[in-house]
PLY file of the C-alpha trace (Angstrom):
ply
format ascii 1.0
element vertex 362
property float x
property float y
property float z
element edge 361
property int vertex1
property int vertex2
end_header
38.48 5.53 -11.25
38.42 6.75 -7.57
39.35 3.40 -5.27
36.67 3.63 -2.36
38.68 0.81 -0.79
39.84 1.59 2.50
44.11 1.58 2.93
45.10 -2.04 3.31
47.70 -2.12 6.40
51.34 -2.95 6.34
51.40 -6.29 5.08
54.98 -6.95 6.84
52.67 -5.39 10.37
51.82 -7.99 12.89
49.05 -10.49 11.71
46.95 -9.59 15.76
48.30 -6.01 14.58
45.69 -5.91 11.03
43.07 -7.76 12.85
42.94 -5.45 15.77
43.24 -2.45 12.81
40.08 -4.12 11.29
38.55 -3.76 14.63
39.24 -1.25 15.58
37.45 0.17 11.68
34.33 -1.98 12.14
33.78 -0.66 15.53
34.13 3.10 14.09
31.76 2.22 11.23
29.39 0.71 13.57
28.87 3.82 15.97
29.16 6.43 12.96
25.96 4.00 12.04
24.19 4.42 15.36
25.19 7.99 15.78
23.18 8.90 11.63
20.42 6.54 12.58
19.67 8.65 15.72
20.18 11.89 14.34
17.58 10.73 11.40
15.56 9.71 14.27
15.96 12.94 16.02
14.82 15.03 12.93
11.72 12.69 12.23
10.70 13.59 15.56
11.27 17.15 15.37
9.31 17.16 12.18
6.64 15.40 13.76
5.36 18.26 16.23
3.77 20.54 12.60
1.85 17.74 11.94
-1.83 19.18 12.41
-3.28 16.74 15.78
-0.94 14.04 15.31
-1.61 13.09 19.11
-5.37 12.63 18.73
-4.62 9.61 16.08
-3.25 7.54 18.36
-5.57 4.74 18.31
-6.74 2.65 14.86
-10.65 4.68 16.20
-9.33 7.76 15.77
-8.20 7.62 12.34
-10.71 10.15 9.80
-12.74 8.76 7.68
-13.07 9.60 4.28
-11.04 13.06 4.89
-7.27 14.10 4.91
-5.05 13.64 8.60
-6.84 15.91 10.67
-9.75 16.63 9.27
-13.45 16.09 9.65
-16.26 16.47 7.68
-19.49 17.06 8.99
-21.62 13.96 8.39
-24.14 12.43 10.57
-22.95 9.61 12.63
-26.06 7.53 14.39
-27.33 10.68 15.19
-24.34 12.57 16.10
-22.95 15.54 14.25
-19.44 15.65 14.21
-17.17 18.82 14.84
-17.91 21.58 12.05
-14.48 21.57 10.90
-13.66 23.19 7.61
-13.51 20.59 4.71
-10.50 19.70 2.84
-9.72 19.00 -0.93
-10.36 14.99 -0.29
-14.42 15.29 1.10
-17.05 14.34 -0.27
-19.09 16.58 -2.87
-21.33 18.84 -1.76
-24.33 16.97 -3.35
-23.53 13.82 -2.10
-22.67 14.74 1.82
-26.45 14.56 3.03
-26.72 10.71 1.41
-23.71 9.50 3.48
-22.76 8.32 7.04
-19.48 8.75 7.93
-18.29 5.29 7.18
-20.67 4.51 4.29
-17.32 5.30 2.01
-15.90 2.11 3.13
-19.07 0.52 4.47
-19.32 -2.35 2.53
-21.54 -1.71 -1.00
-22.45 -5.16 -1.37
-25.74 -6.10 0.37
-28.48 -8.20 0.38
-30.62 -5.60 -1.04
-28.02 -4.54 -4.03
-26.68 -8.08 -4.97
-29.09 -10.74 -3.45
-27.44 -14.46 -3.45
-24.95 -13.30 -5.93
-21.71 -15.08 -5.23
-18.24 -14.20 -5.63
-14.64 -16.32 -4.34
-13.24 -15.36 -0.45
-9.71 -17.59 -1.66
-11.19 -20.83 -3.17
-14.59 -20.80 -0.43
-17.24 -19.06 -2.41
-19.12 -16.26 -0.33
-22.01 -14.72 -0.74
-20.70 -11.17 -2.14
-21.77 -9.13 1.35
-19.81 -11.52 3.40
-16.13 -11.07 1.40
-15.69 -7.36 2.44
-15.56 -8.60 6.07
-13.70 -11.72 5.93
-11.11 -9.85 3.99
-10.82 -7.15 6.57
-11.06 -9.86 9.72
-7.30 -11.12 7.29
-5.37 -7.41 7.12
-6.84 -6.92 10.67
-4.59 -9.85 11.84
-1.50 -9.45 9.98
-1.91 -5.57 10.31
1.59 -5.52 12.59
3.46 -8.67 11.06
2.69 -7.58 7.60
6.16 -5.76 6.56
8.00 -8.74 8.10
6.07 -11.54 6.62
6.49 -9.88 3.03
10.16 -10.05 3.62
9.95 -13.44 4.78
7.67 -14.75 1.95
9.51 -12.90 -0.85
12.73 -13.05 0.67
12.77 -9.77 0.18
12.14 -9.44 -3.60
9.06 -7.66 -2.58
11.48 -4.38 -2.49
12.87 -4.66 -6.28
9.31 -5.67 -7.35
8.09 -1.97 -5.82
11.27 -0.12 -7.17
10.52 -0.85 -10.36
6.85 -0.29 -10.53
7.94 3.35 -9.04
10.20 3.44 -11.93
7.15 3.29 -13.89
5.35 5.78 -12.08
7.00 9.06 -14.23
6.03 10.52 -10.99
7.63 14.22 -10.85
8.00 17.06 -8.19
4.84 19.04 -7.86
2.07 16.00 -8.66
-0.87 14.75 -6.62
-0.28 10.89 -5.70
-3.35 8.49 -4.47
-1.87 5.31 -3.31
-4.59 2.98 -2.99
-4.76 -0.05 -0.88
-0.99 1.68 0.53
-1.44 -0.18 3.86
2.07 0.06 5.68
2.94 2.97 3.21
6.02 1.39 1.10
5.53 3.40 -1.93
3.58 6.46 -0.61
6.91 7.11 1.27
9.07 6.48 -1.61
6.09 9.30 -3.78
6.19 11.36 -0.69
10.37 12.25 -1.08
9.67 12.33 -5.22
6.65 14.62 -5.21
8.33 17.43 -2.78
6.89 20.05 -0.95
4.64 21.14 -3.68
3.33 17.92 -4.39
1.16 15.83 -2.19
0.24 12.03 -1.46
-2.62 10.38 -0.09
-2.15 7.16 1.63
-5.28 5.28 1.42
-6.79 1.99 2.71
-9.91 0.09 3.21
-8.62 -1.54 6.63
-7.91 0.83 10.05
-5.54 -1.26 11.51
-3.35 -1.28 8.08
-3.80 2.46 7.71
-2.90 3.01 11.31
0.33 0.91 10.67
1.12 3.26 7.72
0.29 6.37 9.23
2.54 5.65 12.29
5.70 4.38 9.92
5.33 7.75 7.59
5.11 10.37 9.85
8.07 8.51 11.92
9.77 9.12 8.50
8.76 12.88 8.36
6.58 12.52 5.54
4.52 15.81 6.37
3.24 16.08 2.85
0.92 12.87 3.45
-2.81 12.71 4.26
-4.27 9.24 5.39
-7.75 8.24 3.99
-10.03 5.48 4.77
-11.88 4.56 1.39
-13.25 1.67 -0.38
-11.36 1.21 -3.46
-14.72 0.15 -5.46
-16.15 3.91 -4.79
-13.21 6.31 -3.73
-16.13 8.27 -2.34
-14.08 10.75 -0.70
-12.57 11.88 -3.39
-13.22 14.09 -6.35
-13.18 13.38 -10.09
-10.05 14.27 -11.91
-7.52 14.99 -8.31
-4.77 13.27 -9.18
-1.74 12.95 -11.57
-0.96 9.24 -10.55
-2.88 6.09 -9.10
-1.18 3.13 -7.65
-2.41 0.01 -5.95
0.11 -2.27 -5.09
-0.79 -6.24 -4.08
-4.33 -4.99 -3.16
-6.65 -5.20 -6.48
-7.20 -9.43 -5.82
-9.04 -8.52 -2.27
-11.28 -6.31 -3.90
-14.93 -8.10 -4.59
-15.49 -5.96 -7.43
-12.68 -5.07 -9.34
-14.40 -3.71 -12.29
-15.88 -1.10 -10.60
-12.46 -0.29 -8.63
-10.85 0.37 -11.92
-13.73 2.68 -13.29
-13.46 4.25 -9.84
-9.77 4.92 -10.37
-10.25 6.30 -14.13
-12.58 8.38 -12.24
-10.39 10.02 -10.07
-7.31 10.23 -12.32
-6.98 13.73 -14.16
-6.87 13.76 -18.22
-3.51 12.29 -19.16
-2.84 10.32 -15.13
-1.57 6.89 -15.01
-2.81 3.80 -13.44
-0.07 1.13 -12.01
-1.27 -2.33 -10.66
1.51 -4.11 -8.80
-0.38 -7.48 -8.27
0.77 -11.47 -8.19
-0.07 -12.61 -11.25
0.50 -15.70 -13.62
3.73 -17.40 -14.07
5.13 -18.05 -17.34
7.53 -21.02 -16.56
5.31 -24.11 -16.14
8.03 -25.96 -14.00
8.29 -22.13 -11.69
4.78 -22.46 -11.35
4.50 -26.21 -9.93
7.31 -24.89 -7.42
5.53 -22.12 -6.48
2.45 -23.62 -5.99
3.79 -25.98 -3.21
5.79 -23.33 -1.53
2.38 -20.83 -1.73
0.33 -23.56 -0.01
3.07 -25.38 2.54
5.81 -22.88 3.49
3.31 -19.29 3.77
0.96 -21.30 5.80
3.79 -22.40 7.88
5.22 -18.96 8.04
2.05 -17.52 9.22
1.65 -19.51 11.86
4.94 -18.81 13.14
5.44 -15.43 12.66
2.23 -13.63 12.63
0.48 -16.41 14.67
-2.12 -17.26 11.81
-1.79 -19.69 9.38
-5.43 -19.21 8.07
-5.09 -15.95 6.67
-2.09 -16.27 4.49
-3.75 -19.78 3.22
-6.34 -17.41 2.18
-4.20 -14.73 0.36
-2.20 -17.65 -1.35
-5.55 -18.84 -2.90
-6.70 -15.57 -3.69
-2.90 -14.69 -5.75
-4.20 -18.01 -7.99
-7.88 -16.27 -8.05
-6.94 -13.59 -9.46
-7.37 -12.91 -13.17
-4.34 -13.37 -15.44
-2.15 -10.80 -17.00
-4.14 -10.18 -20.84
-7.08 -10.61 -18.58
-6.39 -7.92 -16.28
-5.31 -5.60 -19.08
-8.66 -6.02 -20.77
-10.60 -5.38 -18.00
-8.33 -1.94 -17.44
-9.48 -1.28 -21.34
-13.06 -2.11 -20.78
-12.91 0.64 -17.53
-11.44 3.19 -20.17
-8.28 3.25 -19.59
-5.65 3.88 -22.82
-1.94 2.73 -23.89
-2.58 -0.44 -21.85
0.52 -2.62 -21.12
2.02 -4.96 -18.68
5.87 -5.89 -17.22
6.01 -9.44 -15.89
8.63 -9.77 -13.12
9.95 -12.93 -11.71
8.96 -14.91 -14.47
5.21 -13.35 -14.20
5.09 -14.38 -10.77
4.27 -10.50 -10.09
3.06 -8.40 -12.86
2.81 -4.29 -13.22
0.09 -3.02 -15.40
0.15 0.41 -17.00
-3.19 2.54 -18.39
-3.54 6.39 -18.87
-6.96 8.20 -18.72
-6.80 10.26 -22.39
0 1
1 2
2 3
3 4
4 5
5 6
6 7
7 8
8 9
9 10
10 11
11 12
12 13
13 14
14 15
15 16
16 17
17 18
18 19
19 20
20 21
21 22
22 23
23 24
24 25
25 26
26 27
27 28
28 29
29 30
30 31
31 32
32 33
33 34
34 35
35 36
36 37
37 38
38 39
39 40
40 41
41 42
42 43
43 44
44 45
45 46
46 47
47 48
48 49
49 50
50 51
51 52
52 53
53 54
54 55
55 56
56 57
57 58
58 59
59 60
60 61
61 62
62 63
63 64
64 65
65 66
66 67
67 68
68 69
69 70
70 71
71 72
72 73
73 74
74 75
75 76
76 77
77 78
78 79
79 80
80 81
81 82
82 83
83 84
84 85
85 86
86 87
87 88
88 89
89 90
90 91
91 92
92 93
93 94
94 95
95 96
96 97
97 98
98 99
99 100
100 101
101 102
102 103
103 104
104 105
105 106
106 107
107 108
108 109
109 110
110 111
111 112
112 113
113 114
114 115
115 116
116 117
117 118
118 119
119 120
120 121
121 122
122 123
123 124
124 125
125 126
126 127
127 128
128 129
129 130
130 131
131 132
132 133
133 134
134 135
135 136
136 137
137 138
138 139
139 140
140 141
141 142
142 143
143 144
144 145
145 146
146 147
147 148
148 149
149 150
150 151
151 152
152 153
153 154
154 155
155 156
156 157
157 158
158 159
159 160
160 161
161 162
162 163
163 164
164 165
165 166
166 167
167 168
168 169
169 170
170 171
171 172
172 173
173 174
174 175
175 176
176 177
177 178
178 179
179 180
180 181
181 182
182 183
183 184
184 185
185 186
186 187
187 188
188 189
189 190
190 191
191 192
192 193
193 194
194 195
195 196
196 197
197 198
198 199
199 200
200 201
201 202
202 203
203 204
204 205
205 206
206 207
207 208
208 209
209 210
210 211
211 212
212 213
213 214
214 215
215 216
216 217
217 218
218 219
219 220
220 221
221 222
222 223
223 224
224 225
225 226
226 227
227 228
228 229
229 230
230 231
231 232
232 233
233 234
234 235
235 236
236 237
237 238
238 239
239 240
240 241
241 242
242 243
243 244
244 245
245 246
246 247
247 248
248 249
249 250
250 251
251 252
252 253
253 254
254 255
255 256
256 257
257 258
258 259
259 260
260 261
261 262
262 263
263 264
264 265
265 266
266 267
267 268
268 269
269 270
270 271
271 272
272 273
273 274
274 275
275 276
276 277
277 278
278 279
279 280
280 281
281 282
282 283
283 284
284 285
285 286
286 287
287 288
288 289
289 290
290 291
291 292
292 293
293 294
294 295
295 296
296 297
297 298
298 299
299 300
300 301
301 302
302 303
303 304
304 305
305 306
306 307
307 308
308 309
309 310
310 311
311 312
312 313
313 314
314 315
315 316
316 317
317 318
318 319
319 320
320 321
321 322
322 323
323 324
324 325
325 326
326 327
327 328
328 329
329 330
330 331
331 332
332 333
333 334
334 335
335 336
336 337
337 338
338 339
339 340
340 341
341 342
342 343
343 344
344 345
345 346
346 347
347 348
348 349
349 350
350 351
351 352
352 353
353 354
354 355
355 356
356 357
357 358
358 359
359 360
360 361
């Protein structure tokens, strides 16, 4: 075996002699560190100018809705037609464009008229189902910027293995058509982006702007220029069509959805004959004396955190309480069952603290 370790020094050389050698190799490691970093920089930047309008999506506004980066379909907005630019792939079908506004694919489906009083759980408050959509968007809204460093502090950085190995799970190959749902700041859409190649292609979608916006920024920093950024609602996936793509993901997103029944039909929808559905979601743990302990860090220490960090301790109360809302591993795999899905099966990590469920669409 090759020894990797670098060449010791003289051990009869001066004592100040090795520690100034040491130095003097930390200080070369250091700027051949900052030199890389800036050339990656460099080339992210110079990939950045093919990007089709990447300076009109500046602001969370300006991101499309319900179409790929840089496109726009031609909806009616309160009366206002929007550019007639050619649609992509990811719009809506022909049939269905006259019966929809712009943002009616992540306008909230859940009204007065279409559920009544029917109640569902915002955490442990129960909320009228029209009123959760919101209140869940007012949360992601806030912790929009602070949400890559708050999972790092919360997890202490476990979040990372936990997404490696649902990817590892993902038999995702060069070539295939990726929706990430739920992708926020883009973790694994960047990870599908590098996998999928030139010939493939990803869609990074999310419910919230200021999440997607977040995303969007990080991947095309990164030179992902094989990634199209969607606003949709994951109950409907309205913009897109039946059978588009090879692999699904949602990753800690399914227990903020107030109908997650119809998500997962919505997602069999979309995935071709033979695609595969991963959940990567906070589940159950196994361990009764793990799950006393992680109760009382989940409702002292995240609060805490929040408030610190990302200036609000009310919203990660609230996504605490919704991790114990959320239904239980055999639970979640029979509802996955009941939406169709085939060759159903989950991994318990952490003791079943976090939990990746698998389904294919026969």
């Amino acid at each position: 075996m090759t020894d990797h370790t670098p060449s010791k020094p003289n051990h009869s050389a001066d004592p100040s002699m090795q520690a100034s050698s040491h130095s003097h190799i930390q200080d070369k490691l250091i700027k051949e560190s900052i030199a890389h970093k800036q050339n990656i920089s460099a080339l992210a930047q110079a990939r950045q100018s093919p990007v089709p309008n990447a300076a009109e999506f500046t602001q969370v506004a300006d991101l499309p809705v319900g179409t790929p980066q840089g496109q726009q379909t031609t909806m009616p907005n309160n009366n206002n037609s929007a550019n007639n630019v050619p649609v992509q792939p990811y719009s809506l079908p022909t049939e269905k464009q006259g019966a929809f506004n712009q943002r009616d694919d992540i306008n909230n489906p859940h009204t007065a008229d279409t559920d009544g009083a029917e109640e569902t759980h915002f955490g442990y408050q129960t909320v009228n189902k029209a009123e959760k959509q919101a209140r869940v968007a007012d949360v992601f809204t806030s912790v929009a910027k602070k949400y890559d460093i708050m999972n790092d502090l919360m997890s202490f950085g476990i979040h990372r293995l936990w997404k490696r190995y649902a990817i590892s799970l993902s038999g995702v190959r060069a070539g295939q058509h990726v929706l990430d749902i739920a992708g926020g700041t883009g973790d694994l859409a960047k990870v599908f982006s590098r996998e999928v190649g030139r010939n493939g292609h990803v869609v990074l979608s999310d419910i919230n702007a200021a999440m997607l916006e977040v995303g969007r920024e990080r991947l095309i920093n990164a030179g992902c220029n094989n990634v199209d950024f969607v606003l949709a609602n994951a109950e409907t996936l309205a913009p897109f069509e039946d059978n588009s793509f090879d692999l699904l993901t949602i990753s800690f997103g399914l227990r903020n959805v107030t109908d997650k029944d119809a998500a997962l039909r919505s997602m069999y929808r979309v995935l071709k004959p033979g695609g595969r559905l991963l959940i990567l979601e906070f589940s159950k743990p196994i361990f009764e004396p793990l799950s006393k302990a992680y109760d009382l860090y989940s409702f002292t220490a995240l609060p805490i955190m929040g408030k610190i960090v990302a200036n609000d301790s009310e919203s990660y109360k609230y996504l605490a309480e919704s991790i114990r809302m959320h239904p239980d591993q055999q639970t979640l795999k029979q509802m996955m069952q009941q939406a169709g899905f085939e060759n159903c099966d989950y991994h318990n990590l952490t003791a079943g603290i976090v939990a990746v469920h698998r389904g294919f669409k026969a």
